[in-house]
C-alpha positions in Angstrom: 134.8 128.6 247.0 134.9 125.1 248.2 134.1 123.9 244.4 136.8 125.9 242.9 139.4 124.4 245.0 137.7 121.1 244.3 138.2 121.2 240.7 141.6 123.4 240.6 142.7 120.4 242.7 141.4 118.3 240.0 143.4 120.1 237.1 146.3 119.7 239.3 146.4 116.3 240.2 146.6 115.9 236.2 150.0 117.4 236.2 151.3 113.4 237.2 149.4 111.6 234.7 152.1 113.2 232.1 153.8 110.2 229.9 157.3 110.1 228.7 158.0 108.5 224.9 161.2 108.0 223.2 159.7 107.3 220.1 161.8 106.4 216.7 161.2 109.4 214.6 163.2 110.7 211.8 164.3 114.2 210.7 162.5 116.3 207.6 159.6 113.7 208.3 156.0 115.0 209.8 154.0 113.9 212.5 150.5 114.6 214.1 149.9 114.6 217.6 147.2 113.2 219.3 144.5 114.6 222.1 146.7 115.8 224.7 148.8 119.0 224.8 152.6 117.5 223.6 156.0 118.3 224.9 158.7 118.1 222.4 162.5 118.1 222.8 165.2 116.8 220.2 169.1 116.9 220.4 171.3 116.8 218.0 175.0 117.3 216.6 175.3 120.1 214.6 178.4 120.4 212.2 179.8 123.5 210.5 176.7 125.4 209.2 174.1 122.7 210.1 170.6 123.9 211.3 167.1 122.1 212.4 164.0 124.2 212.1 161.2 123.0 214.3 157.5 123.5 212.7 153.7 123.2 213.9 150.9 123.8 212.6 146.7 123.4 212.8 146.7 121.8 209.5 149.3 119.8 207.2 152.1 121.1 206.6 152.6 122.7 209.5 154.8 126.1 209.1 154.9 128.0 211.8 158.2 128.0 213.1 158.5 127.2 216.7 162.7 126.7 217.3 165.8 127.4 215.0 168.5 125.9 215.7 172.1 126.6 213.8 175.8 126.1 214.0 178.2 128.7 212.1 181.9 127.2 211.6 181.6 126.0 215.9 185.0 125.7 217.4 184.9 123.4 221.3 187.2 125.9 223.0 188.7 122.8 224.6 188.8 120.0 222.1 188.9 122.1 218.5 186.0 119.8 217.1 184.3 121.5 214.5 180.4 120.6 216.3 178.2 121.2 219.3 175.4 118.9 221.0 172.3 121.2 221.0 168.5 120.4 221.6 165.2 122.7 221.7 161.9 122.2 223.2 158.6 123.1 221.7 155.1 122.8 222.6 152.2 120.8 220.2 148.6 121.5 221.0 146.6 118.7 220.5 145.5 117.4 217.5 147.9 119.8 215.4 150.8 118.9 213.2 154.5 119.0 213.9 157.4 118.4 212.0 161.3 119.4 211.6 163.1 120.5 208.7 167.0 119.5 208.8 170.1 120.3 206.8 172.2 117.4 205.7 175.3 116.7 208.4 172.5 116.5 211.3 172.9 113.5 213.5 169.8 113.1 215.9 170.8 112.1 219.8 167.5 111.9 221.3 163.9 112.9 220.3 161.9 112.5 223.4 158.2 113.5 223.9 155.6 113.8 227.1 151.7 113.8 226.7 149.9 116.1 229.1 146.7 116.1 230.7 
């Protein structure tokens, strides 16, 4: 018993050596993530029938979809401007591929990432 704890302790204690990137990436572009387990979250403007389809994948190019997100015709209930601020969060496994597909209109805010373990 004392060796489990020992080395769930262990697993634990990796949970701080997590690093935070804001690297410069760019839309419809793809990527491939390194040896650690990769969180991903981008925000972005979307205008009247904009969308950004998040992708990963084993192998180049990746395809399965892992977040959609889309804007029909958005109306601000308070200023009447036709777009929302939106982001999703996905997760890469290491060494796989990642990439997002965007409709023209997108503006990206903030694509920010965190290595794991």
């Amino acid at each position: 018993v004392r060796d489990n704890i020992t080395a769930v302790k262990a697993q634990v204690d990796t949970i701080y050596t997590a690093t935070f990137a804001e690297p410069v990436r760019a839309k419809n572009v793809e990527y491939q993530n390194s040896t650690k387990i990769r969180i991903v979250t981008i925000s972005g403007t979307l205008n009247s029938s904009t969308f950004i389809t998040a992708f990963i994948g084993v192998a180049s190019p990746a395809a399965t979809r892992v977040a959609y997100l889309t804007s029909a015709d958005p109306i601000h209930p308070d200023t009447g401007a036709n777009s929302i601020n939106s982001c999703c969060t996905f997760v890469v496994p290491a060494n796989w591929y990642y990439n997002t597909s965007c409709s023209a209109g997108i503006v990206l805010l903030e694509w920010i990432e965190w290595d794991l373990f």
